[in-house]
C-alpha positions in Angstrom: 9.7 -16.1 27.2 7.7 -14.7 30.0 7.9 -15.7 33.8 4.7 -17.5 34.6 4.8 -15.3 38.1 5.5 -12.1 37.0 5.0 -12.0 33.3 8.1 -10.5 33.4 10.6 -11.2 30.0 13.7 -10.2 31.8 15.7 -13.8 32.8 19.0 -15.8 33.0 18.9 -19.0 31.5 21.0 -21.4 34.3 20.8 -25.1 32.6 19.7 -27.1 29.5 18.9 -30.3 29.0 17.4 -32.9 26.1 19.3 -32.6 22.7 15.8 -32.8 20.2 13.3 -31.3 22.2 15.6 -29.4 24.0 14.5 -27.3 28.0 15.8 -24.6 29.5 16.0 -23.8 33.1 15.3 -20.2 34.0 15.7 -17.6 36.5 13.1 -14.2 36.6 15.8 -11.6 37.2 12.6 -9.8 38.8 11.0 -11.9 40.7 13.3 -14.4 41.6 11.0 -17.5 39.8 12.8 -20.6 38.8 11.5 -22.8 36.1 11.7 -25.0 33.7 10.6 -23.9 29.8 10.7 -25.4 26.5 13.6 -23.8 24.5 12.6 -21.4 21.6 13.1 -22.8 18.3 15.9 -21.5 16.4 15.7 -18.7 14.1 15.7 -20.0 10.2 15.4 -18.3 7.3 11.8 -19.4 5.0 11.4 -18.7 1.4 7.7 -17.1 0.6 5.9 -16.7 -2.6 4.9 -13.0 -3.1 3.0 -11.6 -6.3 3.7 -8.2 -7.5 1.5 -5.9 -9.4 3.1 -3.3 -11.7 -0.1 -1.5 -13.2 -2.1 -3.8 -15.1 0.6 -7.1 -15.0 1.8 -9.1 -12.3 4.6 -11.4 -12.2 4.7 -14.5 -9.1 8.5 -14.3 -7.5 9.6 -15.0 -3.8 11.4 -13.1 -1.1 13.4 -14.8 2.0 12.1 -13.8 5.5 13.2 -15.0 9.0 11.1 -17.5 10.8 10.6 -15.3 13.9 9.3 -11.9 12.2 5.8 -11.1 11.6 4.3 -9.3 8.6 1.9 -6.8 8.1 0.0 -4.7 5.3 2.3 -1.8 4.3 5.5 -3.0 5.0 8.1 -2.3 2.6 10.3 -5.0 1.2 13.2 -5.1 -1.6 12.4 -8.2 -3.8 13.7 -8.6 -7.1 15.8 -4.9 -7.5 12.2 -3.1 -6.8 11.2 -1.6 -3.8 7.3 -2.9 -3.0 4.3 -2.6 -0.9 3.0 -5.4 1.1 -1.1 -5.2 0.1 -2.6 -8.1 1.3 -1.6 -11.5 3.3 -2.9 -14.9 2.6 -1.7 -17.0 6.0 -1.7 -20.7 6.0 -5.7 -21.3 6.3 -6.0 -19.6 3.0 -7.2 -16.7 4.8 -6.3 -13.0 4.1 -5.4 -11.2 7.0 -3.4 -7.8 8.0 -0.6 -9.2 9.7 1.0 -12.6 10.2 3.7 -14.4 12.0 6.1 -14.9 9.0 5.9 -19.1 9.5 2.1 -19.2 8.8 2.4 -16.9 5.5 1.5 -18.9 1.9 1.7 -15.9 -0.3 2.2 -12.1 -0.3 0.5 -9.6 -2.2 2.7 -6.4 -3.0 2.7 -3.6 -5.3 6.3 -2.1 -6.8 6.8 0.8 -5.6 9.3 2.2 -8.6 6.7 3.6 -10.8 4.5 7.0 -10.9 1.1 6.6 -9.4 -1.6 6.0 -11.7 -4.4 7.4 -10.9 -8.0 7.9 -12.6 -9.2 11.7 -13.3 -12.7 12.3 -13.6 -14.0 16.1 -15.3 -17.4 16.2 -15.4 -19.4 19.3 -17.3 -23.2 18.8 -16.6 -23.5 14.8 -16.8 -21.1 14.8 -19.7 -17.8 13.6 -18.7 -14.3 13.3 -19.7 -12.1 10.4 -17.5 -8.3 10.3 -17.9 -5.5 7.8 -16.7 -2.5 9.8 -15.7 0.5 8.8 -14.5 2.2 11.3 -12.3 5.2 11.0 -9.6 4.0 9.5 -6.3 4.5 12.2 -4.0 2.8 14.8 -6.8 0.3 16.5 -3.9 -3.3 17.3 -5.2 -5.7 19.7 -3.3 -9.1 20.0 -3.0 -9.8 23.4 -5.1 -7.1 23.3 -7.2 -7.5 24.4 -10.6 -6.2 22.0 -13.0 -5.9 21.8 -17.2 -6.3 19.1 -19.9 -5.6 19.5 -23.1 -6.2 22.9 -23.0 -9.2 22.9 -20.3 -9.5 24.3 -17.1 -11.0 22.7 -14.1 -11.6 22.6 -10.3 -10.7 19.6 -8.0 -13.6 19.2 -5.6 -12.8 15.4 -4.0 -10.9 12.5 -4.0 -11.0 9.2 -3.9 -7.9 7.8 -1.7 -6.8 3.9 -1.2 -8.9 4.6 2.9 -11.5 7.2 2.2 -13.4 9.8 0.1 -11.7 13.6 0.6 -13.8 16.8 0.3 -11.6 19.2 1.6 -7.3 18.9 2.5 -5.2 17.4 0.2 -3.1 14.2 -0.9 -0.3 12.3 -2.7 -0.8 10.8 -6.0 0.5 7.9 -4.0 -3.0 7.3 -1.9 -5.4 8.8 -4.9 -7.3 6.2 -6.8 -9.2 9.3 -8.4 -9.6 12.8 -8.6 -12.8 14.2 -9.6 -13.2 17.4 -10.9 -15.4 20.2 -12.7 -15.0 22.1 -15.9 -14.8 25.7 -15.8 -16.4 28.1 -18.0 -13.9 29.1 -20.7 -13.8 33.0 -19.7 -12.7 31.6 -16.2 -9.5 33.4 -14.9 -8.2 31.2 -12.2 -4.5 30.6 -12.0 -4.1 27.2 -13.4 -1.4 25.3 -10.6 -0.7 22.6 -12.9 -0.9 21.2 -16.4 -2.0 17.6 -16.6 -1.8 16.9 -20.1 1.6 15.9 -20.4 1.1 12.6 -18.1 -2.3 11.5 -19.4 -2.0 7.9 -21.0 -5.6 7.2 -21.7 -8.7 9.3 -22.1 -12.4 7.9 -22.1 -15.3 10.1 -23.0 -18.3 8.9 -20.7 -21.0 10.0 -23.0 -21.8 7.4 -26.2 -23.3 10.8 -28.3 -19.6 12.5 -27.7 -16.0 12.3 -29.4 -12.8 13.3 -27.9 -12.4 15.9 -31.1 -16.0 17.6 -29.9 -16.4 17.0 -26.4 -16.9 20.7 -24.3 -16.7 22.5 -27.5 
């Protein structure tokens, strides 16, 4: 409650009266302002429906807010023993918005947070290209210029697609990646490889309908 005078939130409440729609009578402690105001309604808790995405399945479940908190993309909850992401907000309207009071919320969107990041990896060599799905931990950091291997190849990081932006230069957690995109290097290359990838790929797709996994860069 705010004074109407002073906008001030700082008051003493000095009477009530009416039992259902119940007033309050109120005293600015800065200005000095009496008045009358309706009383706020009590705090309850509300059961909302939330959807969580684990990879490629989802699963519909609920969580148990209070009726006076507002929500907002990237808030972290704990709903069924996982902790998750809040991604996306649909209020009452059917609308999707970025934050809502938590009494006009139909359903939350969230992501479980207690997996790796997946995240795509795209090698290219001349127009041919190699695209993995690797699953790493989610505060693995990649940086642009870092030389990578596959399966026994070597090659450079030169961007990134993150969940905000396309990166050309710095670096970031697997957690924000959707991509990294990369270039092969030539074979008598003698770059310190930082990190070997091949141990967390879980699919591989060969971008090129003339090439075959066995063949591909030989």
């Amino acid at each position: 409650m705010t004074c109407p005078s002073c906008d001030s939130d700082d008051y003493e409440i000095l009477k009530t009266r009416g039992k259902k729609n119940k007033e309050l009578l109120v005293k600015c402690n800065d200005c000095g302002h009496t008045y009358w105001t309706p009383a706020p309604e009590e705090v309850h808790a509300i059961k909302v429906r939330v959807i969580i995405s684990e990879f490629e399945k989802s699963w519909k479940t609920s969580v148990e807010l209070f009726s006076d908190e507002y929500l907002e993309v990237g808030t972290l909850l704990y709903i069924d023993d996982k902790d998750v992401e809040v991604t996306s907000i649909e209020n009452s309207e059917g609308k999707r918005v970025f934050e809502c009071p938590v009494i006009d919320i139909k359903t939350i969107w969230a992501k479980s947070l207690d997996t790796q990041a997946r995240i795509g990896l795209t090698i290219d060599n001349h127009g041919i290209v190699l695209s993995h799905k690797i699953e790493v931990e989610r505060d693995f950091i990649f940086a642009i210029g870092d030389v990578g291997e596959v399966y026994g190849k070597k090659f450079r990081i030169y961007a990134f697609k993150t969940l905000e932006r396309n990166m050309r230069k710095g670096y970031a957690y697997a957690k924000v990646i959707k991509r990294v995109y990369g270039r092969l290097l030539p074979k008598n290359d003698k770059s310190k490889v930082k990190y070997d990838l091949s141990e967390y790929v879980v699919k591989t797709t060969i971008k090129d309908k003339d090439k075959d996994k066995d063949n591909y860069f030989n």
